[in-house]
Structure formats: structure tokens, C-alpha cells
N, C-alpha and C positions, 0 to 999 in steps of 0.2 A: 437869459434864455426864456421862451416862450410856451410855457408850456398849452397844448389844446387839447382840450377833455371832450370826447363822445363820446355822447350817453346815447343808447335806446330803451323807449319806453314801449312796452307792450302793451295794448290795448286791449280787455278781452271781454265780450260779457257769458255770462254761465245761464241757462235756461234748467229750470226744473220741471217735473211735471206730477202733480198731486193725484194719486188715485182715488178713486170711489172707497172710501173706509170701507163698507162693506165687504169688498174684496181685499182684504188684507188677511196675509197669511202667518203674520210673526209683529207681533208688540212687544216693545220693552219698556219698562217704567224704572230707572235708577236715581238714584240720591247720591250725591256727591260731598261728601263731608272730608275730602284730604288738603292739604295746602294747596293753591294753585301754580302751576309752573306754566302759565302759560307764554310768559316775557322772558325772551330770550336777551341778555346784556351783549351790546354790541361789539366787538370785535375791533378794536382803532386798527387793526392793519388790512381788514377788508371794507372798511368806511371811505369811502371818496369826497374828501377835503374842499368844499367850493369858499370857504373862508379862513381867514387864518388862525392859530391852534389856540391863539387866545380868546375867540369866541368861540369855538368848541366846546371851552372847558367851562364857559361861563355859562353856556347853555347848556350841560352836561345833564343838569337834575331836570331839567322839563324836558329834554330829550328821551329821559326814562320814562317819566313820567307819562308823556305821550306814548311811547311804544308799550306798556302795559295795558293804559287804555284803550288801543288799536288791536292789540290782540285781543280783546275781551270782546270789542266789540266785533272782530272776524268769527271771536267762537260763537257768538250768539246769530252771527247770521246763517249760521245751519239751522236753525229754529223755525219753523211755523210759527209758534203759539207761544208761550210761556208765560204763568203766572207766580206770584208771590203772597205766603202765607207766613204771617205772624200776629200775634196777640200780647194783651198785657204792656200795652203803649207807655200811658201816662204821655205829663206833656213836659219833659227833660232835653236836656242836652244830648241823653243819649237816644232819644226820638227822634232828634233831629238826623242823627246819625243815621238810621233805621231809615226814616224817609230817603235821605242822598243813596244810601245803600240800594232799597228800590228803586230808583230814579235811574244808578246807573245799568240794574239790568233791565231798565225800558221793558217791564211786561206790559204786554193786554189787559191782566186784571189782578185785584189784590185781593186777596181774602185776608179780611181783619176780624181776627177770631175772640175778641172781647177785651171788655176793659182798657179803655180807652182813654178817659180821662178819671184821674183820681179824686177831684177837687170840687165833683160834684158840675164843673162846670166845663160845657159842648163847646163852646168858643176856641179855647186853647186848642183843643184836637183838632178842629176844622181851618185852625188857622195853619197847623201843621202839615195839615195832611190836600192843604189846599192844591199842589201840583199832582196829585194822583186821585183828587176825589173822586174824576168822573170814570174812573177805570176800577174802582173798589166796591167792593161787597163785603156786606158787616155778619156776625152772629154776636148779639148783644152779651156779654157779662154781668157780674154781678155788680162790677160798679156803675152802672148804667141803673141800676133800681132809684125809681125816683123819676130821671130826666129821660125815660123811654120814649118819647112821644119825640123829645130833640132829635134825637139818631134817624128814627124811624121817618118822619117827617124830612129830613135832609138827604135821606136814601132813598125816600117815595116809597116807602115801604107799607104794606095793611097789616100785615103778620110779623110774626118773629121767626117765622122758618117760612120756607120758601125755595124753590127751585130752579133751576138755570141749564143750558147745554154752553160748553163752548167748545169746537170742532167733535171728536168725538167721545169727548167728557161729558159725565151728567154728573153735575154739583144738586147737592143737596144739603143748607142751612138746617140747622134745628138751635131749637133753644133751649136753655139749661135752666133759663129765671120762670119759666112760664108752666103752665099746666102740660106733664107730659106724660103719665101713666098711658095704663091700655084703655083706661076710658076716654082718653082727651082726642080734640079733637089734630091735635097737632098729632100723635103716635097712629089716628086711623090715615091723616095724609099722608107720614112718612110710609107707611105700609104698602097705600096704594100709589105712591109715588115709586118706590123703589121696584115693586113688582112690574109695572111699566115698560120704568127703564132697564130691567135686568133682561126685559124680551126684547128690547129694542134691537135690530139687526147693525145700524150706526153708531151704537153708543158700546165705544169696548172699556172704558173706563170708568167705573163711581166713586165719586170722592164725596165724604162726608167728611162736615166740620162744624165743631161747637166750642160753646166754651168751657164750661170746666170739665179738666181729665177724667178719665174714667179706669186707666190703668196707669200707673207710676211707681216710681219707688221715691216718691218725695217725703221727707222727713215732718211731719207733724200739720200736714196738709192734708187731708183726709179727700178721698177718691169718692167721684159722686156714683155711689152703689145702686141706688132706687132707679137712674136712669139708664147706667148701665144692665140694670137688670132686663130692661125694658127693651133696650135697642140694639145691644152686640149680639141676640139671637138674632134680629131681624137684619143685623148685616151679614152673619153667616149663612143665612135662605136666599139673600140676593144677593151674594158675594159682590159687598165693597169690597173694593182694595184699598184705599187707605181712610184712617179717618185721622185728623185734624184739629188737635184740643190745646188749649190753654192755659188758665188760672194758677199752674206750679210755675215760674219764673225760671225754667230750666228748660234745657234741650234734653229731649229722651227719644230712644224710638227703641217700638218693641219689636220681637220676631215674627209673622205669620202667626195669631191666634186665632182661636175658638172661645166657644164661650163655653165654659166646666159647669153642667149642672149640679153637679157631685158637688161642687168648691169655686163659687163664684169668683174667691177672690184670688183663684189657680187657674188662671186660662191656662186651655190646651193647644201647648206649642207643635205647632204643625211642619215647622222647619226650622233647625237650628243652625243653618251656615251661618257666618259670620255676617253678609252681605249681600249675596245673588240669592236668588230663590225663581225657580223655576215653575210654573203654574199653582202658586201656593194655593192652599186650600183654606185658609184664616186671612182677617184683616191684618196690615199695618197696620199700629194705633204709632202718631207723630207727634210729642208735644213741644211746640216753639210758642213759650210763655218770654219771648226772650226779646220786644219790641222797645224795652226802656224801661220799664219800671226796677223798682229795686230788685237787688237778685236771692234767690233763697238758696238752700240747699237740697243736695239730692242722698239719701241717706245709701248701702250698697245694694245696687240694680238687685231688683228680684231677677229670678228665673226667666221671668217670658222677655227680660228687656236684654236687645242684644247692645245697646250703647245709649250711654246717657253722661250728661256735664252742666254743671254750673258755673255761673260768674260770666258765661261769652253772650252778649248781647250780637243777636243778626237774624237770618231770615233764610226760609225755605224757599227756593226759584225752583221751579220744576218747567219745565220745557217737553213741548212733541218736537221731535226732529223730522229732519223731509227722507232717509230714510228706511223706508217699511213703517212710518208713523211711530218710533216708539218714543215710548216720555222717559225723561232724566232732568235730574234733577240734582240742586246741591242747598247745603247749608251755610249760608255765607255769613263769615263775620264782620261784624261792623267796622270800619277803618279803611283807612288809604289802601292798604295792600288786601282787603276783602279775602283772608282765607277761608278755605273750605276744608271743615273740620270731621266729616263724615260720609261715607257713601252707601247706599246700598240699591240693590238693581232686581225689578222682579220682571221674570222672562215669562211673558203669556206667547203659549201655542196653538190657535185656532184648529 
């Protein structure tokens, strides 16, 4: 018997259309940290057989294999924009990981938040980090003391902070190795940088990133106080929404804070949901020290921290979607199956 198979293919294409930022009436920024389901395992009685069941089965694992990666890549094509932040590299095996990890979610741009090579020597980093250099933005660490000039010189950089828009994000680098009181000149840029863009009509999001933490619950890692003294006011007057630090080897994120004049090292939590928060009035503080180097511990979350873990090496993607523009974003683990081990979502209301 003869059997004839019709098939129709549908052809379609989808048009979007981007508004003026300015005119946007509802932003959202979320973090996605739960496992990913986005691969659905096929179904052998709704599959249409065009060879016979023993190469099926022999293809069965790249067949998967491909249909998770196809979904990954349908869910990122609701994206505009999307970048990737982690810090605390080194140059390992599991950097390498970290590298393929961003690779697969193909962003526009990387923020590498310090400490990058351990060994003293620029080479190994650059050699790793060679398929994404030219989409990356650094804030130097402390192992970078010494070979500053390598980094800097490879990024075209003059300063150690510095500033950037990309759609309607205004990034702003600082440095943690360098002179940054209220006399330096680095704390009067970021002053007048941030007053700036906090008026900017375009720019509904600020994101600061540095390197070492400034709020944690990490265990025998001590929290750089003198800078935070300096700067978490000055991102409560221009409300950053999130900022982005390194140097503890862990994944943390705190709730919505303020800065406690009363008890510096007591921010004031401004919203304790679990995950959404709805026009917070305090920064995010994100630390993903979590790019390769060895892992530390995290000792029990103080008070302002709504989630924190160690030992999972991966990487913050945050994405603007097409939308109403809002950003989301998730924590991805390193490995084949890339889970997402946390989320949380802040709702801005214009």
C-alpha cells in the first residue's frame, strides 16, 4: 500500500511597531530566576513519521535538543534589546561555561562587573571572552590592581567610570579601585551624570554597576561601607532602579532599599513582597559574583535580602520587550539545560 502524506506550510511574517519612549504609559522590569519550561517533549502520536522508527529513535536526543533551543530562541525574539551581567570571571572551565551561556542568549551588550582574570595576566580573559568583546562593557575590580591600563586600553577606555544610554536605559559604570569620596572627581561626575539623566524625558530606566558589593549577607567578606556611604544616597535622589556588584561569589538580590542614616548597615526596606513590586521607592542592589571563579559562601540573608544562593555559577539577561517597552529579565544557570533560578518584576507607573 502507498501511503501520500499532505502537508501545508503556512507562511506568515509578524510586523511590530516601536513607540516614541517618551510616550509610554506602563514599564515593567522583572528577573526571572525559576526553572525554565519552555520545551515542550513531543508527543510520538501527534509526530508525522517521514522516515522509518529507527531513525527516529536514533535522532531522538538532537531532536530535543534542537526543539529547546528553538524555543529559547522564539522566546527571545519578543525582545528589542537585551543585555548580560556578571562579574568575578577568572579564566576556568566554568568561564567558559559563562561565555557559551551568553553566547546563547545572543545580547546587544555585556556588563562585566570585575575581576576578570586572577593570574594577574589580560591574555587568558581576552582570549575567552574573544566572541563577545565587541558588545562588552567592563567596571574594573580589584584584581585588575596592577594591569589597569590592559583592560582599559582594550575597551578604549580614559576613566574607570563612565557612561552609556542603550534604548531607554541610562548605564552608569563606577569604580570601586579608584578615588571615590565626595571630593573625587569620579563621585562629582557620577552626581552630575545621574541628575541629568534622572530628567531625561527618554531615559525611564538607570542601572548602576560596580564592583565590589555594597550590601550582602556574605560570610567573612566584608561590604565596602566608605563607598556605599558615598553613593546609595545619591541613588535614592535619582532613583536608580537597580544596581549591579560583584566581589562575593554568590547570587543575592535585595528588596527595594533606602539608605538608613540612623544604621548604615540597616537599609530601609521599602517593600517586602517576595518578587513584584510596584513603583518602589528604593534601589535593587543584584549581586552576580557568579561568572567562574571559585565559589564562597553566603552566611543567613539579613533582613533587606529577599533571595540569595551559592555554588550555581550563570548570569543575569535582562531584556526590554516590544510590549508597552517593559524589561525582564532572568538568572540563568550555566549548563545545557540553562535554568532560571529566581525572579522578580518591578512595575513602573508613569
Amino acid at each position: 500500500m502507498i501511503h501520500i502524506l499532505f502537508s501545508t506550510i503556512l507562511l506568515y511574517t509578524s510586523f511590530s511597531e516601536e513607540e516614541d519612549i517618551s510616550g509610554n504609559l506602563y514599564n515593567l522590569i522583572s528577573f526571572n530566576f525559576l526553572q525554565k519550561s519552555y520545551a515542550i517533549e513531543p508527543d510520538g502520536e501527534d509526530e508525522v513519521n517521514t522516515q522509518d522508527e529507527s531513525d527516529d529513535n536514533q535522532n531522538s536526543k538532537e531532536t530535543d535538543d534542537d526543539e529547546e533551543s528553538d524555543n529559547n530562541n522564539k522566546n527571545k525574539g519578543k525582545s528589542i534589546f537585551n543585555f548580560v551581567a556578571v562579574g568575578d570571571w577568572d579564566c576556568t572551565g566554568e568561564t567558559e561555561d559563562t561565555v557559551e551561556n551568553i553566547i546563547d542568549q545572543d545580547p546587544e551588550l555585556v556588563l562585566a562587573i570585575g575581576d576578570f582574570s586572577y593570574s594577574g595576566d589580560a591574555d587568558c580573559w581576552f582570549d575567552l571572552i574573544e566572541p563577545i568583546a565587541d558588545k562588552t562593557k567592563i567596571a574594573l575590580g580589584n584584581h585588575e590592581d596592577g594591569n589597569e591600563d590592559d583592560y582599559m586600553d582594550y575597551f578604549g577606555l580614559e576613566n574607570q567610570y563612565y557612561s552609556f544610554n542603550e534604548k531607554n536605559i541610562h548605564f552608569l559604570a563606577l569604580s570601586t579601585e579608584t578615588d571615590f569620596d565626595e571630593d573625587s572627581e569620579q563621585y562629582e561626575f557620577a552626581k552630575q551624570d545621574l541628575e541629568k539623566y534622572s530628567k531625561d524625558p527618554f531615559i525611564d530606566w538607570i542601572i548602576v554597576f560596580y564592583h565590589r558589593y555594597i550590601y550582602g549577607s556574605g560570610g567573612g567578606f566584608p561590604e565596602e561601607k566608605d563607598f556605599r556611604e558615598s553613593y546609595h544616597p545619591l541613588f535614592d535622589i535619582y532613583k536608580v532602579d537597580l544596581a549591579l556588584q560583584g566581589h562575593l561569589h554568590v547570587y543575592e538580590r535585595t528588596y527595594p532599599i533606602t539608605f538608613n542614616d540612623d544604621d548604615e548597615d540597616e537599609p530601609i526596606v521599602q517593600d517586602s513582597a517576595p518578587n513584584i513590586y510596584k513603583n518602589p521607592k528604593g534601589t535593587i542592589f543584584l549581586t552576580v559574583g557568579t561568572g567562574g571563579a571559585h565559589n564562597m559562601q553566603l552566611s543567613s540573608l539579613k533582613d533587606f535580602s529577599a533571595e540569595g544562593f551559592a555554588g550555581d555559577f550563570g548570569i543575569a539577561n535582562i531584556e526590554i520587550e516590544n510590549d508597552q517597552t517593559p524589561l525582564s529579565g532572568e538568572f540563568i544557570k550555566n549548563g545545557k539545560k540553562q535554568k532560571i533560578l529566581d525572579e522578580f518584576k518591578i512595575i513602573k507607573e508613569n
